[in-house]
PASEDO-767785 format. One record per residue: residue number from 1; residue in three letters; x, y, z of N, C-alpha, C in turn. Coordinates in steps of 0.2 Angstrom, whole numbers, plus 2048, in hexadecimal, padded with zeros to 3 digits. Atoms other than C-alpha are relative to their C-alpha. Example, Ala and Ser with C-alpha at 12.3 -4.5 7.8 and 13.67 -1.06 7.14 Angstrom:
2
n|res|nu|nv|nw|cau|cav|caw|cu|cv|cw
1|ala|804|7FA|800|83E|7EA|827|804|806|800 .
2|ser|7FC|7FA|7FF|844|7FB|824|7FC|805|803 .
//
This chain:
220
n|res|nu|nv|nw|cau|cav|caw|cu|cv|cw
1|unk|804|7FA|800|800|800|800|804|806|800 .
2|unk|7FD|7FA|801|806|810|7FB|7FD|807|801 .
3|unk|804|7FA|802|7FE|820|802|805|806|7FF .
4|unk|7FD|7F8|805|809|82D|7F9|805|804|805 .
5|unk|7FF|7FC|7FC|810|83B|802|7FA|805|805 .
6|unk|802|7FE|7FE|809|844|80F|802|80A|803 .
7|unk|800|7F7|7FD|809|856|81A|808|7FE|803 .
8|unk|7F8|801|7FD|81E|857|81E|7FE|805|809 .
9|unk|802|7FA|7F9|81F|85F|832|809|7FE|802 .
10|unk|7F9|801|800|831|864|834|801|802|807 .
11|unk|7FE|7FC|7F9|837|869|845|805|7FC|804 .
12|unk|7FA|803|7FD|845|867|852|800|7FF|807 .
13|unk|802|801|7F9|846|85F|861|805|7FD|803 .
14|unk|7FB|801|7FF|853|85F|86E|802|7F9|805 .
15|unk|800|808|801|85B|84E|871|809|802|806 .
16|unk|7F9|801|7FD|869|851|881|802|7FB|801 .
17|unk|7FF|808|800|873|842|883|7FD|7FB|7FE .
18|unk|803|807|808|86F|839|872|804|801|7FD .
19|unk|7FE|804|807|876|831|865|7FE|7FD|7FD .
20|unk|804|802|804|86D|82F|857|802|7FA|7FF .
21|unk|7FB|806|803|87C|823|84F|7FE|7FC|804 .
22|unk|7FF|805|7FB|880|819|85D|7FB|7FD|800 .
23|unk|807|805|7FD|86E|815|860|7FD|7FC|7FB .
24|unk|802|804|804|867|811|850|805|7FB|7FA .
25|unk|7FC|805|801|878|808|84B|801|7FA|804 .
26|unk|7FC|805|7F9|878|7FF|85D|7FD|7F6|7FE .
27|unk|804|808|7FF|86D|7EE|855|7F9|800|804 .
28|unk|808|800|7FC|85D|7F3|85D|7FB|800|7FB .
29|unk|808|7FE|805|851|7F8|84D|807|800|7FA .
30|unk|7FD|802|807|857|7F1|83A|7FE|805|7FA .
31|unk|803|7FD|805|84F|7FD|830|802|808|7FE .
32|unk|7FD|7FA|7FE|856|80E|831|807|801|7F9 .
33|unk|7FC|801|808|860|813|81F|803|807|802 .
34|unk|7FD|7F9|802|86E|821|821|7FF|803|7FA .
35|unk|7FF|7FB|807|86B|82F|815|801|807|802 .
36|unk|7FD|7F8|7FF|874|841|814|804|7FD|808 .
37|unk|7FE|7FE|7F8|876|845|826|7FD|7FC|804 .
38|unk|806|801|7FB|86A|83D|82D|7FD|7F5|800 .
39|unk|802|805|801|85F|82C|82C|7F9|7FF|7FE .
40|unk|809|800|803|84D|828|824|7FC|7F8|804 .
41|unk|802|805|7FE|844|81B|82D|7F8|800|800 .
42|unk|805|801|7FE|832|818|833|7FF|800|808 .
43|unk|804|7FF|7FB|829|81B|843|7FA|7FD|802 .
44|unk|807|802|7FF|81A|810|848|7FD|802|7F8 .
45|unk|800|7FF|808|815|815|834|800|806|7FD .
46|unk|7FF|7FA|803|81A|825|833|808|800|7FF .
47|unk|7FA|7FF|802|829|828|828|804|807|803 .
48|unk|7FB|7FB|7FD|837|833|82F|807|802|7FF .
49|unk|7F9|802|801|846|83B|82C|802|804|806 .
50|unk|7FD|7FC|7FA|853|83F|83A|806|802|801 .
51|unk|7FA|7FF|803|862|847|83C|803|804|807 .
52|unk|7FF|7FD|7FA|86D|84C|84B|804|807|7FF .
53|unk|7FD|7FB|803|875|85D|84B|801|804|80B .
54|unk|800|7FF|7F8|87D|85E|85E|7FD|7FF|806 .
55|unk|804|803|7FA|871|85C|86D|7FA|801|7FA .
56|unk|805|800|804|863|85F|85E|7FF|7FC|7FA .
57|unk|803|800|804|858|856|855|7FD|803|7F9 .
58|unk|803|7FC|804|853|85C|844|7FB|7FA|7FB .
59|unk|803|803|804|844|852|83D|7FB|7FF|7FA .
60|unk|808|800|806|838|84F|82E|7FD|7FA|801 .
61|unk|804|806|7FD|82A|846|830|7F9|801|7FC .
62|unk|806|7FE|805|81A|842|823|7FC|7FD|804 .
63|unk|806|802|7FE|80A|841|828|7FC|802|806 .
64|unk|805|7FB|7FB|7FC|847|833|800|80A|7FF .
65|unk|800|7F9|802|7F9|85B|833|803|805|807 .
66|unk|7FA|7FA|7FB|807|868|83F|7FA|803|802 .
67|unk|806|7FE|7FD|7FC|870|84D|803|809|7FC .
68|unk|800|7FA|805|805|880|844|807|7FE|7FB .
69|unk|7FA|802|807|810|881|833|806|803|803 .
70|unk|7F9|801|801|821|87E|831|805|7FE|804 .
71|unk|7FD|803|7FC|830|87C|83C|7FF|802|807 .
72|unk|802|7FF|7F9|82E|879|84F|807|7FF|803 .
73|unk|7FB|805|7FD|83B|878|85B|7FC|7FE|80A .
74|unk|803|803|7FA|836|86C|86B|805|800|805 .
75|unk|7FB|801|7FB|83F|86D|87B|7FB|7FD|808 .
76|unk|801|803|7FA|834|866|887|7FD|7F9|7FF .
77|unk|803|805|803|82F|853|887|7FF|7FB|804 .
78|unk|802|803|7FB|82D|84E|897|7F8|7FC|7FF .
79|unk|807|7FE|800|818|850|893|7FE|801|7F8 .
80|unk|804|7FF|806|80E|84D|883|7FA|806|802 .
81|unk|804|7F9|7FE|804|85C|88A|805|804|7FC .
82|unk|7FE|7FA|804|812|866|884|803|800|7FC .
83|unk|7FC|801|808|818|860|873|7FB|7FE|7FC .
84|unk|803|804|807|810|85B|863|803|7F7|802 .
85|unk|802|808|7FE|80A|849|863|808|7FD|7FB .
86|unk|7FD|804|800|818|845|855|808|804|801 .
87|unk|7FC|7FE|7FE|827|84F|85D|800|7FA|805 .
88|unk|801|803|7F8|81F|845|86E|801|7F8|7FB .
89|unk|7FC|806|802|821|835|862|806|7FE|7FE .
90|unk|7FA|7FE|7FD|832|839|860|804|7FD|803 .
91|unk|7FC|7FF|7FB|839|83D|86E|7FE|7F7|803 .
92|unk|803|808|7FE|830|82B|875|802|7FB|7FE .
93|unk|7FC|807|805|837|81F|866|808|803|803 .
94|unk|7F9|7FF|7FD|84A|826|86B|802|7FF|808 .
95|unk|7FE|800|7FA|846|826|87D|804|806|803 .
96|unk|7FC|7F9|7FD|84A|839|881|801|801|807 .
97|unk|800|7FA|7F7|842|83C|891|803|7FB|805 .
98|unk|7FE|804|7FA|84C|82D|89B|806|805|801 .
99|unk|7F8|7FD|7FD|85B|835|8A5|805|7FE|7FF .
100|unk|7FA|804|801|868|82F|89D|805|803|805 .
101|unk|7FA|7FF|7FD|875|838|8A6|7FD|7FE|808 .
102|unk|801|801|7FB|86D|835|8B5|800|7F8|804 .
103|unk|7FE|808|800|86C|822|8B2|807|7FF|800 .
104|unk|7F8|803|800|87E|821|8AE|804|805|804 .
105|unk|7FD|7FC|7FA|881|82D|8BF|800|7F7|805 .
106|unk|801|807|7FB|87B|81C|8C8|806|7F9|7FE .
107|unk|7FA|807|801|887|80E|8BF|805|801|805 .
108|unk|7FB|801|7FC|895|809|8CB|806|804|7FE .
109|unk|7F7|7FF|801|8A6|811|8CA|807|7FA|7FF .
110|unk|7FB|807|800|8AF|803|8C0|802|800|7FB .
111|unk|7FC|800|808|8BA|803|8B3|7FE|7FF|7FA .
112|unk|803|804|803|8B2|7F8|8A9|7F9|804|7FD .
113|unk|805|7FB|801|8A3|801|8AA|7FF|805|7FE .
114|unk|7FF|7FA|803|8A9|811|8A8|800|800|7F9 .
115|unk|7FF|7FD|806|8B1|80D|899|7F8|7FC|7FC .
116|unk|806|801|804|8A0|804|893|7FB|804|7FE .
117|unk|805|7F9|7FF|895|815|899|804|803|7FA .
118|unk|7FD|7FB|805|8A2|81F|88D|7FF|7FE|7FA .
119|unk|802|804|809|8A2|813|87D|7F8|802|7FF .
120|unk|80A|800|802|88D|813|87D|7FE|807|803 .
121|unk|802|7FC|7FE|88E|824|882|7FA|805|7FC .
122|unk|806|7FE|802|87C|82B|87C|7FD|7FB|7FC .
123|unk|803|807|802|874|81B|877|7FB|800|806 .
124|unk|808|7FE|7FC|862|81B|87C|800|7F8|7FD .
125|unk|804|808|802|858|80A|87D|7F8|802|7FC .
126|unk|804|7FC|806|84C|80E|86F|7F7|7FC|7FF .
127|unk|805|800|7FE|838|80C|872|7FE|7FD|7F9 .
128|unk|802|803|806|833|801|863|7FB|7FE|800 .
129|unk|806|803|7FC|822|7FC|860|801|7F8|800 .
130|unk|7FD|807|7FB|820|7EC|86A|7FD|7F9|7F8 .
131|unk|800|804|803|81A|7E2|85B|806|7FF|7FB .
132|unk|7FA|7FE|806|82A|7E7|84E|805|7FC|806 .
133|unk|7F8|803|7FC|835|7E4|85E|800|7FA|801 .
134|unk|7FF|808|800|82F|7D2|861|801|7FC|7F9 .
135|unk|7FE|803|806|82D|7CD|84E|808|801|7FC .
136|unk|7F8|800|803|840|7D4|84A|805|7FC|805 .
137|unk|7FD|805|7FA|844|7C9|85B|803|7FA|7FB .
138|unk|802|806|803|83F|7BB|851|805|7FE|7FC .
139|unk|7FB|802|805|847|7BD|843|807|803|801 .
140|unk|7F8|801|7FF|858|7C3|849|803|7FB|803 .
141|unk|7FD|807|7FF|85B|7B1|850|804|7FE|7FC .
142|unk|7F8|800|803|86D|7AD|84C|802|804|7FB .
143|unk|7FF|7FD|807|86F|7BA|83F|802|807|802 .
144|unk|7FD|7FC|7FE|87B|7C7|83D|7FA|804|800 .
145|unk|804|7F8|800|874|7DA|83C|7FF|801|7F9 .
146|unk|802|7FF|805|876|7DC|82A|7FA|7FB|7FC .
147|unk|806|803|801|86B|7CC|827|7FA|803|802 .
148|unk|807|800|7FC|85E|7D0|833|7FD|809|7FC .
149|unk|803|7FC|804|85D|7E3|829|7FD|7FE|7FA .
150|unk|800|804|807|85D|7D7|81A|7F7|7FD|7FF .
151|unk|802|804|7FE|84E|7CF|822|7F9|805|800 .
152|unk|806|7FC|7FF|846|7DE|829|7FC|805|7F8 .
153|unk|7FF|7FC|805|846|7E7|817|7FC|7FC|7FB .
154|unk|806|805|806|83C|7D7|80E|7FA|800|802 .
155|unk|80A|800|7FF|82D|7D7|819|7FE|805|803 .
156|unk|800|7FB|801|82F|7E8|819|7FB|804|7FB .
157|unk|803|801|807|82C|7EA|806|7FB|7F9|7FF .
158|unk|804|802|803|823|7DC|804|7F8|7FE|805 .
159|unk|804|801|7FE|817|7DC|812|7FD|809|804 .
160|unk|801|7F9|7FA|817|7EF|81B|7FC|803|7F8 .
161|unk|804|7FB|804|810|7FE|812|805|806|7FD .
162|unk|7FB|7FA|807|81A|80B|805|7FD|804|803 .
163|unk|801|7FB|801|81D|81B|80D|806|805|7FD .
164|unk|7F9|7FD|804|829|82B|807|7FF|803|805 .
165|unk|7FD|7F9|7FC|833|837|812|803|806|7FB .
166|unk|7FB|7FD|806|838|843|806|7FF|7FD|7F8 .
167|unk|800|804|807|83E|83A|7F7|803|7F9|803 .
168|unk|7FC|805|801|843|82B|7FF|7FB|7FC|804 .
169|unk|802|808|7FD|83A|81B|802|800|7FE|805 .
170|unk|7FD|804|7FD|836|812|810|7FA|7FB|802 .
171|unk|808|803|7FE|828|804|817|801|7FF|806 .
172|unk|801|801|7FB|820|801|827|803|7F9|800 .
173|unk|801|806|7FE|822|7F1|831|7F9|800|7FE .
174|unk|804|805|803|814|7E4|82C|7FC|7FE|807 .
175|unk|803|801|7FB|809|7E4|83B|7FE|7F8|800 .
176|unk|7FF|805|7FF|805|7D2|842|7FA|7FC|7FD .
177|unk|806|806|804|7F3|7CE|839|803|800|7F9 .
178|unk|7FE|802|80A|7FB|7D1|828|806|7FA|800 .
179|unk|7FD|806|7FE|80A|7C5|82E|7FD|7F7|801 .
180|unk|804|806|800|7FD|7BA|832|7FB|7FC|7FC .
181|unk|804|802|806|7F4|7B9|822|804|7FC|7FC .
182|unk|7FD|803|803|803|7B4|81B|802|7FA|802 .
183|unk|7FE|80B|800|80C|7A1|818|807|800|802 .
184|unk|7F8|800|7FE|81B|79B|81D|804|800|7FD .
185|unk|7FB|7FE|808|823|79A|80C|800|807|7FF .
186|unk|801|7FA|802|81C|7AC|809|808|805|806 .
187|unk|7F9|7FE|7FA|829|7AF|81B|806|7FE|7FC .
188|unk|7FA|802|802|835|7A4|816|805|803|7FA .
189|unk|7FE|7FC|805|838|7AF|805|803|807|7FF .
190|unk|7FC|7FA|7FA|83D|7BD|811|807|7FE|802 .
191|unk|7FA|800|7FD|84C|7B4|814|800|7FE|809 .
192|unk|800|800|7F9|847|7AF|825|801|7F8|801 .
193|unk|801|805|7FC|848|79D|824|7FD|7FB|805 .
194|unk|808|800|7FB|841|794|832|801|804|805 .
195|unk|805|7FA|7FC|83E|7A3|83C|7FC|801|7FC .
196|unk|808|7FD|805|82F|7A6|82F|7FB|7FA|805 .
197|unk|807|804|7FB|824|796|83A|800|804|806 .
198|unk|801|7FD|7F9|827|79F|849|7FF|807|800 .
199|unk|804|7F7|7FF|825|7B2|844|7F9|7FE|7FC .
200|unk|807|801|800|815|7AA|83B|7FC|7FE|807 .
201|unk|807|800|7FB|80D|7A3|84A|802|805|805 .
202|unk|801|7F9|7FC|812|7B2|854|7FE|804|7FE .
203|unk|804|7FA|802|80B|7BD|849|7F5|7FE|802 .
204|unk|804|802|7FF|7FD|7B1|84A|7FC|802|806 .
205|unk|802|7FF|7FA|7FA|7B2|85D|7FF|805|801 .
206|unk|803|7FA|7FD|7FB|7C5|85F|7FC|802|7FC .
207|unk|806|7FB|805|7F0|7CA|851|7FA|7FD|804 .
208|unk|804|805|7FF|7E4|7BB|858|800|805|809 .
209|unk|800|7FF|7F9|7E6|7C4|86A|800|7FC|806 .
210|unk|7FB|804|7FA|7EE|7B5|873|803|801|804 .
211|unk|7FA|7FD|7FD|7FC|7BD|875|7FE|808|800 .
212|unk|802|7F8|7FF|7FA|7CF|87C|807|805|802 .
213|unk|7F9|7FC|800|809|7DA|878|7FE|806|807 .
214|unk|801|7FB|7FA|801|7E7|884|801|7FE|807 .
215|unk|800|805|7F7|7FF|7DB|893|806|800|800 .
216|unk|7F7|802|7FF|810|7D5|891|804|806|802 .
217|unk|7FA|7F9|802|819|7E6|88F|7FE|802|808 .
218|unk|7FE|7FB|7F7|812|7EB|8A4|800|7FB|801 .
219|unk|7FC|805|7FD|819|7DA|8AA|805|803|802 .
220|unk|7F9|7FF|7FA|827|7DC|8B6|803|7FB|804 .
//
């Protein structure tokens, strides 16, 4: 499915201790394509470009309609009261509002550590939707990083939906009933092998509401 382009809503939003790279290079989310300065991805199904420019965010973002035109810049994000909904989605897929410096005020004082804090230094754990981060689970069993983009990129195209940022291409994830309409040959031509029986009946049971990605996610 291909709806066309959309309303662009450009605006900046401030991202203190972050690192774009680090984070979407760290092996957490497969989909995310460097271009220019920046990277093009998808957001729950909104196409997105992002691009870091010091403690700032600078983003494009298609679809839906800006509460006013052109570019905004965000600096609070504590509260969806006081952001636009997709700055507030944002800042939430990057995980802005956790303390990071405050989290890695508490790690012990240990060499080891230290030097582990400095290496991942602004790497955020990245707030994925929960059905994309189990069904990429699946298929990354035993398989490098470049596979598993190989992976995420076929049923991508041949199962998600065609959107554009700009000029450049990109699809959602394949929600869990469209996965579950499909066959196991249909997976297995994704390159997944046998992970395709197991992300088929996974997709099966969450779309079926066996499995309840919401219940599970406030487990503790």
């Amino acid at each position: 499915m291909d709806i066309g382009r959309l309303f662009v809503q450009r605006m900046e939003i401030d991202a203190p201790n972050f690192d774009l790279e680090k984070t979407l290079d760290s092996g957490q989310v497969f989909h995310w394509q460097r271009i220019g300065h920046g990277f093009v991805g998808v957001i729950g199904d909104a196409p997105v470009y992002v691009e870091q420019r010091g403690n700032v965010l600078k983003v494009n973002m298609e679809g839906g309609a800006p509460a006013t035109p052109g570019k905004r810049r965000v600096k609070r994000l504590g509260s969806q009261g006081f952001v636009p909904p997709v700055a507030y989605s944002i800042a939430h897929y990057f995980a802005l509002d956790h303390p990071l410096a405050e989290i890695c005020a508490s790690f012990p004082d240990d060499p080891v550590m230290n030097a582990a804090r400095e290496f991942c230094r602004g790497l955020r754990i990245i707030r994925q939707p929960k059905w994309e981060c189990l069904a990429t689970f699946i298929c990354s069993s035993t398989k490098q990083v470049a596979h598993i983009r190989q992976i995420s990129l076929a049923l991508r195209r041949r199962f998600g939906d065609r959107r554009k940022v700009g000029d450049h291409v990109v699809y959602t994830f394949p929600p869990a009933r469209r996965i579950a309409g499909a066959t196991e040959h249909d997976l297995r031509e994704c390159a997944l092998g046998y992970r395709a029986k197991n992300l088929l009946v996974s997709a099966q049971l969450v779309s079926s509401g066996e499995a309840d990605l919401e219940v599970w996610s406030g487990l503790s």
